[in-house]
C-alpha positions in Angstrom: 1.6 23.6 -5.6 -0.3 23.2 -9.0 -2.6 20.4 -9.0 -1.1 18.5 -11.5 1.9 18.4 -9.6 0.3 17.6 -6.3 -1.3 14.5 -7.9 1.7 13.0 -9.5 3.8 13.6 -6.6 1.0 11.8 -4.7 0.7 8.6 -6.8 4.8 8.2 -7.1 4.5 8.1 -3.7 1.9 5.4 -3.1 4.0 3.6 -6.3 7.1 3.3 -4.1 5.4 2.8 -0.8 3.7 -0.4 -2.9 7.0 -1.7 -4.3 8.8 -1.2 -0.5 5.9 -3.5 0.5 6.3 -6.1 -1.6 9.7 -5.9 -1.8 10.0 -6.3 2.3 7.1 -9.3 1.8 9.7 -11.0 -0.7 12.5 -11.0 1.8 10.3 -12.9 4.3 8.5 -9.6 6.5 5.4 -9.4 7.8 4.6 -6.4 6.8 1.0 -4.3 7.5 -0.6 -1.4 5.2 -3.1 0.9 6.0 -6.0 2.3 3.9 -9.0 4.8 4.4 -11.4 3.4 3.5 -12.1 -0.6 3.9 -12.9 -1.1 0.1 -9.3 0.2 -0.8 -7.6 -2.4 1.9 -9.7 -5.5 0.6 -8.6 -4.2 -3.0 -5.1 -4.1 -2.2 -5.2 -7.8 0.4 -7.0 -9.4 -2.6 -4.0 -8.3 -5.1 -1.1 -10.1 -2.6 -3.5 -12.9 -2.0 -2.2 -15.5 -4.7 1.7 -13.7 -4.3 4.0 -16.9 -2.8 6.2 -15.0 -1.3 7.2 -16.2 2.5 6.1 -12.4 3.7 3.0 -12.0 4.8 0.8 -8.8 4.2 -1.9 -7.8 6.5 -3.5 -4.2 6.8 -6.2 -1.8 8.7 -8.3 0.8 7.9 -7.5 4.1 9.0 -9.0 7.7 9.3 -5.9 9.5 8.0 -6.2 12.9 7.0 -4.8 14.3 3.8 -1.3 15.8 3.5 
């Protein structure tokens, strides 16, 4: 797979994994992400922080190796 290809793939796929989330956290889930690296997770908590939703979002940091 050519790079370019590899890296769009990649961030359409974190896109709809993002828009699952929140969609899931407007319908009233509890839902929990996962990042790799701590400074990613607080990045993406502080983003849903102010969101008034009745969802919650919660996360972990996780040593996940590349696909």
């Amino acid at each position: 797979m050519n790079g370019f290809l590899y890296w769009w793939l990649k961030l359409y796929v974190a896109t709809c994994r993002r828009a699952i989330a929140e969609e899931l956290a407007r319908l009233g889930a509890h839902v929990w992400m996962c990042a790799r690296t701590s400074e990613d997770l607080e990045k993406c908590l502080a983003e849903y922080a102010s969101a008034t939703w009745s969802g919650s979002i919660h996360g972990s940091v996780f040593a996940m190796s590349p696909w």
